[in-house]
C-alpha positions in Angstrom: 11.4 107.1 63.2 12.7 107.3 66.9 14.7 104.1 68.1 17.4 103.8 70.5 20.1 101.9 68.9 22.4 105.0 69.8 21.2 104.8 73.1 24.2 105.6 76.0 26.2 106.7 72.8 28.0 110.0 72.0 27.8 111.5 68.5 30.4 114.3 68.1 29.6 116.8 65.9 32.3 119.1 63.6 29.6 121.0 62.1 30.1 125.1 62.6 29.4 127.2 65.3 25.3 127.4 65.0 24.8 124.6 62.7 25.0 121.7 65.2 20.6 121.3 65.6 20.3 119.3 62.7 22.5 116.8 63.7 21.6 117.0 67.5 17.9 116.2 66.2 18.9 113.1 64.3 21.7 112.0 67.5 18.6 112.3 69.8 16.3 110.2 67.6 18.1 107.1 68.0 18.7 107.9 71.6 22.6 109.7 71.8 23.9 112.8 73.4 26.0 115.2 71.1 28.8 116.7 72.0 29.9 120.3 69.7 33.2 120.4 68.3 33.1 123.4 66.1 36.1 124.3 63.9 34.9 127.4 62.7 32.0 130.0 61.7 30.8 130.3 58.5 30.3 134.1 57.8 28.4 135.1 54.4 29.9 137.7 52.3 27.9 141.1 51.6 30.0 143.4 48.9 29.9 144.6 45.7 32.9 142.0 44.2 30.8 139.2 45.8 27.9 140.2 44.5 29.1 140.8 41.2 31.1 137.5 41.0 28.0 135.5 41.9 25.8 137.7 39.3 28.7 136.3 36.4 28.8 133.0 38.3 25.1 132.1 37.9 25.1 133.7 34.3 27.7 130.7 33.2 26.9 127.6 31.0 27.0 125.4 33.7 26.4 126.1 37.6 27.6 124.2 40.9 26.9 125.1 44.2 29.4 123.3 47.2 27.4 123.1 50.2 24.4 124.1 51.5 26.0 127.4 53.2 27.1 128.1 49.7 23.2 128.2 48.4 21.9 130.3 51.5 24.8 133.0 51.0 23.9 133.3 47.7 20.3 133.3 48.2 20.7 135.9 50.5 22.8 138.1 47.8 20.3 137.6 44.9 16.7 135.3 44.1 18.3 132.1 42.5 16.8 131.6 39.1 18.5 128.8 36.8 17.8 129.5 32.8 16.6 127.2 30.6 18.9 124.5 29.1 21.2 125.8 32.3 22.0 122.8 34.2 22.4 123.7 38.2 24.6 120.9 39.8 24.8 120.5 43.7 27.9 118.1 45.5 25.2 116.6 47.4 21.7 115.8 48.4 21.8 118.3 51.7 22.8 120.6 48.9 20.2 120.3 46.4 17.9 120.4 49.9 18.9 123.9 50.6 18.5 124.7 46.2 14.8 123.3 47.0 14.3 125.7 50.2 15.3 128.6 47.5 12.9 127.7 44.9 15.3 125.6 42.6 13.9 122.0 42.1 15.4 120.6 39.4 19.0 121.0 40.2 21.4 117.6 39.4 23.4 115.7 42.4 25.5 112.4 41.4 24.8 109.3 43.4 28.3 109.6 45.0 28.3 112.3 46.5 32.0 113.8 46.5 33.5 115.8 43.6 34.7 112.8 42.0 31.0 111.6 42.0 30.2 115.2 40.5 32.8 115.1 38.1 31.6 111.7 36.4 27.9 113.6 35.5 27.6 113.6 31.5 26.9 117.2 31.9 30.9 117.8 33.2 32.6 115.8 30.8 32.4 117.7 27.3 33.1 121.4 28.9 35.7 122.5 26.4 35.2 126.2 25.9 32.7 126.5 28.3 31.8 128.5 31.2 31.0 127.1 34.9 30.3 128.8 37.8 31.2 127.6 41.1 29.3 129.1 44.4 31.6 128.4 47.2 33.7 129.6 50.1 37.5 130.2 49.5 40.0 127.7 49.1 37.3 124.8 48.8 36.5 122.1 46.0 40.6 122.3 44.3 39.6 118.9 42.9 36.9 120.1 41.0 38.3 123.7 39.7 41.3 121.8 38.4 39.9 119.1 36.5 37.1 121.5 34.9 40.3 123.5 33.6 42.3 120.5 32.8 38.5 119.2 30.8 38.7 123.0 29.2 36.1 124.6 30.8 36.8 128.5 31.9 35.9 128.6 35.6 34.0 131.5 37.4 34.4 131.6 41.3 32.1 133.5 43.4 33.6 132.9 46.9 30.1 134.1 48.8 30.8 133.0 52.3 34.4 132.4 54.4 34.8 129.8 57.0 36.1 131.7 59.7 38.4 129.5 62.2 37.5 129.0 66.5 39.7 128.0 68.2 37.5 124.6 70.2 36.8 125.6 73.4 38.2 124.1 76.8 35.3 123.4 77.9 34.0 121.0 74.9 38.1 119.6 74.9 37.4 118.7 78.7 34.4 116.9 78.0 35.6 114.9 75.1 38.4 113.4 77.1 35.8 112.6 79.9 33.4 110.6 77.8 34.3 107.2 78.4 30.7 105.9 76.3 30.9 104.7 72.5 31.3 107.7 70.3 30.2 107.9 66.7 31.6 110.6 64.6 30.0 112.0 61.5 32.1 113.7 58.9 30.6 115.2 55.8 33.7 118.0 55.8 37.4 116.5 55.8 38.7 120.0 56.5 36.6 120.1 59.6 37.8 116.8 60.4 41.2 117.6 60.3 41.5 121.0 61.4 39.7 119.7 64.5 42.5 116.9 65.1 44.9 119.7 64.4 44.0 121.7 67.5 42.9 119.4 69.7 45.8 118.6 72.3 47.5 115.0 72.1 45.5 113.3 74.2 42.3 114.8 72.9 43.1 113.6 70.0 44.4 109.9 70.6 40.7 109.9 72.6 38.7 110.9 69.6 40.6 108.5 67.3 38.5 106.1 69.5 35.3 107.0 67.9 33.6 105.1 65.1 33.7 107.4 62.3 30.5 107.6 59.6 31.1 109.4 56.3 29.5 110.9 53.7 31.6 109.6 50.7 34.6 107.3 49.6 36.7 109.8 49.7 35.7 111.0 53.0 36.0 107.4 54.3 39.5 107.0 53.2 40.6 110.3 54.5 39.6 109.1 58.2 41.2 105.8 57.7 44.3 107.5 56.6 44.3 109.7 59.8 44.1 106.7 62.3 40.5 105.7 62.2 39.8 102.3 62.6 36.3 101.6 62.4 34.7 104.2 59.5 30.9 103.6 58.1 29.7 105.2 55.0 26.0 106.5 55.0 23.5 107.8 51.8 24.2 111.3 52.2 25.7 114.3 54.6 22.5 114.6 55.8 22.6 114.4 59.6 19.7 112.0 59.7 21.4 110.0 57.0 24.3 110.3 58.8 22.9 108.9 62.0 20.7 106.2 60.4 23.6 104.9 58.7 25.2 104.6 62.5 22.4 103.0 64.1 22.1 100.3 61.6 25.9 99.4 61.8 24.7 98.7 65.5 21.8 97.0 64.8 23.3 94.8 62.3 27.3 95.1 62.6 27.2 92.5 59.9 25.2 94.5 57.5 
């Protein structure tokens, strides 16, 4: 549905260098511009270790998959096919999306959707002894590897895609300190969010700490409040229509 609560707004979008349509669509729909603040690329991973870590990742007990970028590198590696009496687990619903898109439908995502919120599923709490295999990019999802240890479980990484870093472009900076509109901010990636305020100059960043900020979890909401934001909004999902929706109603009914 088209509307134009956003209307004369900015939404500002950390989402990597490519994957900013999505979330232009959704802006667009309730009348905003977007403005690209990319933090980095994801690259996918093509080898024989990466391949053969995902091949003993998918062959564990249980299965998890961190992002949608995580499904499509693995889907590009090998067809995903879950076992039976194999539960698949995704951090969220734009995750299970992309395990739908690759022919998995019955894959499990908590109602929160944050590693805590995947953590608290029945299926991760009696893991002694078993194995679980985690489809991800380096360095991500240290909550979740650690507590599956601490729990007993034996955890398989298969690291099938990298998040390589950009540095943002002048350009975009220049613009960002021009926008003197509302901004909205959506953040469904803390590391995005605070590599971006990282780089960004001073100024650049005391200007974006102007923007309302809408997440995509608790703990995602109390990471931006605990790096200066103000005014933070939490929406359904990461989903940049979700996202979006979530912003336009705090508009339309800031009382909500």
């Amino acid at each position: 549905m088209v509307d134009d609560a956003l209307a004369g707004c900015y939404v500002i979008s950390l989402r990597p260098v490519g994957a900013h349509a999505g979330m232009r669509r959704a802006a667009a729909d309730h009348g905003a511009r977007m403005l690209a603040l990319s933090p980095w690329k994801l690259v996918r991973r093509d080898d024989a270790v990466t391949r053969d870590s995902l091949r003993r990742a998918l062959d564990c007990d249980r299965v998890l998959f961190s992002s949608p970028a995580a499904v499509r590198a693995a889907a590009s590696l090998q067809p995903l096919r879950m076992r039976p009496g194999q539960p698949w687990l995704t951090i969220g619903a734009s995750t299970a999306d992309a395990l739908r898109h690759a022919g998995v439908t019955t894959a499990l995502t908590p109602a929160r959707m944050d590693s805590e919120g995947l953590l608290a599923l029945p299926e991760l709490h009696q893991v002694t002894d078993l194995t679980i295999g985690m489809v991800t990019a380096p360095d991500g999802r240290d909550l979740l590897v650690s507590t599956l240890k601490r729990r007993g479980a034996r955890v398989v990484r298969a690291d099938v895609y990298t998040r390589d870093s950009r540095a943002l472009q002048p350009r975009a900076i220049r613009k960002l300190q021009a926008i003197s509109a509302p901004m909205w901010l959506p953040v469904s990636s803390g590391e995005a969010l605070q590599r971006v305020l990282s780089t960004l100059p001073l100024a650049a960043q005391g200007h974006l700490r102007r923007a309302r900020v809408v997440v995509a979890s608790t703990r995602l909401a109390e990471l931006a409040q605990s790096l200066g934001f103000t005014d933070v909004v939490q929406a359904g999902s990461a989903r940049p229509r979700d996202l979006m929706a979530a912003a336009a109603c705090a508009i339309s009914h800031p009382l909500a």
